[in-house]
C-alpha positions as CSV (number, residue, x, y, z in Angstrom):
1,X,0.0,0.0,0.0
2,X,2.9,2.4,0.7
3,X,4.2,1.9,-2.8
4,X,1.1,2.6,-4.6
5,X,0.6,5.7,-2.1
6,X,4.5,6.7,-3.4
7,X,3.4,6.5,-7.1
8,X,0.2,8.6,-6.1
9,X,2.5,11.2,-4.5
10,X,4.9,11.5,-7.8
11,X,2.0,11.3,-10.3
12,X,0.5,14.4,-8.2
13,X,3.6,16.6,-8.3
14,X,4.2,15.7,-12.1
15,X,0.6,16.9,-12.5
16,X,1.1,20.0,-10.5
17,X,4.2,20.8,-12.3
18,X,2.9,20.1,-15.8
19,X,-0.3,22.7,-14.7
20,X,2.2,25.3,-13.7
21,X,4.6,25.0,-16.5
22,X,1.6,25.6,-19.1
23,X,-0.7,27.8,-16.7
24,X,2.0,30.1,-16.3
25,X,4.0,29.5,-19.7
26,X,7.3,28.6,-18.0
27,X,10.3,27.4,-19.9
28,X,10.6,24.2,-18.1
29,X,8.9,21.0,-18.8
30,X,6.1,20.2,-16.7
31,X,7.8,17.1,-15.4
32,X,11.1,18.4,-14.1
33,X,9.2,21.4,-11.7
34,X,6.9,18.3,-10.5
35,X,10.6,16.9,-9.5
36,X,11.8,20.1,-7.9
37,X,8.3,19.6,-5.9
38,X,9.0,16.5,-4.9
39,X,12.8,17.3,-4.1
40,X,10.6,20.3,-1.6
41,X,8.4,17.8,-0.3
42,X,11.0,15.0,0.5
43,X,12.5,16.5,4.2
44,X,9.0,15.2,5.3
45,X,9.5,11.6,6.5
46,X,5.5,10.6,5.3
47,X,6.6,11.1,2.1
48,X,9.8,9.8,2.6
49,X,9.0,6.6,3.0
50,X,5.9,6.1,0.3
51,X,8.0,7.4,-2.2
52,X,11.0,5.0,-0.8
53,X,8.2,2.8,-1.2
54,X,7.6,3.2,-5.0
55,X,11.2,3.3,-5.5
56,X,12.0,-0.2,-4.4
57,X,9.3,-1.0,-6.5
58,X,10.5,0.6,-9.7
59,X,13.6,-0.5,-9.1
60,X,12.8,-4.3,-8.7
61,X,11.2,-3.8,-12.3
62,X,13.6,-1.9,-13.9
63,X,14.3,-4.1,-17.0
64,X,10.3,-3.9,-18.3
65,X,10.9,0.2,-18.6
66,X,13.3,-0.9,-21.4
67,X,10.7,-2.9,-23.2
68,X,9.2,-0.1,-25.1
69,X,12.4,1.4,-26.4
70,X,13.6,-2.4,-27.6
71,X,10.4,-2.4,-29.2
72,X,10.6,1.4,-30.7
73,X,14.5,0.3,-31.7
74,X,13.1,-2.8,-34.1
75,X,10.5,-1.1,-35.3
76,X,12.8,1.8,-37.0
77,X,15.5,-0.9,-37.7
78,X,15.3,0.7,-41.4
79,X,15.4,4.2,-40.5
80,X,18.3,3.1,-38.2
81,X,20.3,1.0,-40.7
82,X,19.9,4.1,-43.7
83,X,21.6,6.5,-41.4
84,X,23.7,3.8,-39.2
85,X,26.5,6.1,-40.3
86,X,25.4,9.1,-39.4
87,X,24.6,7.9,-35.5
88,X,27.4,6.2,-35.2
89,X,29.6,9.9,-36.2
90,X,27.5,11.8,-33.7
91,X,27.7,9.1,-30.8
92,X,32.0,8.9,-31.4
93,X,32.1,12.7,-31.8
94,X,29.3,13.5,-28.4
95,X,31.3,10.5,-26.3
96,X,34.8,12.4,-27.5
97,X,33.7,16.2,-26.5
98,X,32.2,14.8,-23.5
99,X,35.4,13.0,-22.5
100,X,37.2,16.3,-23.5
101,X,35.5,18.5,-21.4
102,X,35.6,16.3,-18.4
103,X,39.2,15.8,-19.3
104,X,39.4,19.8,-18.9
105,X,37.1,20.7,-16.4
106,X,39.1,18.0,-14.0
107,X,42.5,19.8,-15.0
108,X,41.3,22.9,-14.6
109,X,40.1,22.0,-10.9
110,X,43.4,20.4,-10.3
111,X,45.2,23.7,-11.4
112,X,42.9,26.3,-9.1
113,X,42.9,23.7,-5.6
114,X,45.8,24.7,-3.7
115,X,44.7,21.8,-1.1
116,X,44.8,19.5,-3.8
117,X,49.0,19.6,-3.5
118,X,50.7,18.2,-6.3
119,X,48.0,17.2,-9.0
120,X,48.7,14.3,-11.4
């Protein structure tokens, strides 16, 4: 029962931030202010432990919320094989700048932390 209370909880703040983002026309998605809800709400313990509660529950199931995507994958296997080239470009070149700017942002932190001593 707590579980199913923890789903009610996070369906109500996606709600209430999906009506805020388009009742008041705000640039973020409805979805991610119902999080920033939640994130308000979750000091109380109550909701603490429903939505611990739905978590666990999620979590147990996690492989099913991949079911749809593997199905949405085969479906467009001919869209994906005409530009196979394409996507694989794009993921090399996003997995390279992300590495790069990691890469960086690390140094960088390195350089400015006088704590840090002697960097690698």
């Amino acid at each position: 029962m707590p579980a199913l209370q923890g789903f009610t909880l996070l369906l109500i703040a996606q709600v209430v931030g999906e009506v805020l983002a388009r009742g008041l026309s705000l640039p973020l998605p409805g979805p991610v202010l119902g999080l920033m809800l939640m994130l308000l709400a979750l000091p109380w313990r109550a909701v603490q432990q429903r939505v611990e509660a739905a978590a666990e529950v999620l979590l147990a199931h996690l492989s099913l919320l991949f079911v749809p995507i593997g199905v949405g994958v085969v479906s467009h296997l001919g869209v994906l094989g005409a530009h196979a080239m394409s996507l694989l470009l794009v993921l090399l070149a996003s997995t390279a700048i992300g590495l790069t700017v990691t890469a960086l942002v690390l140094q960088r932190l390195w350089v400015d932390d006088p704590a840090a001593g002697d960097a690698p």
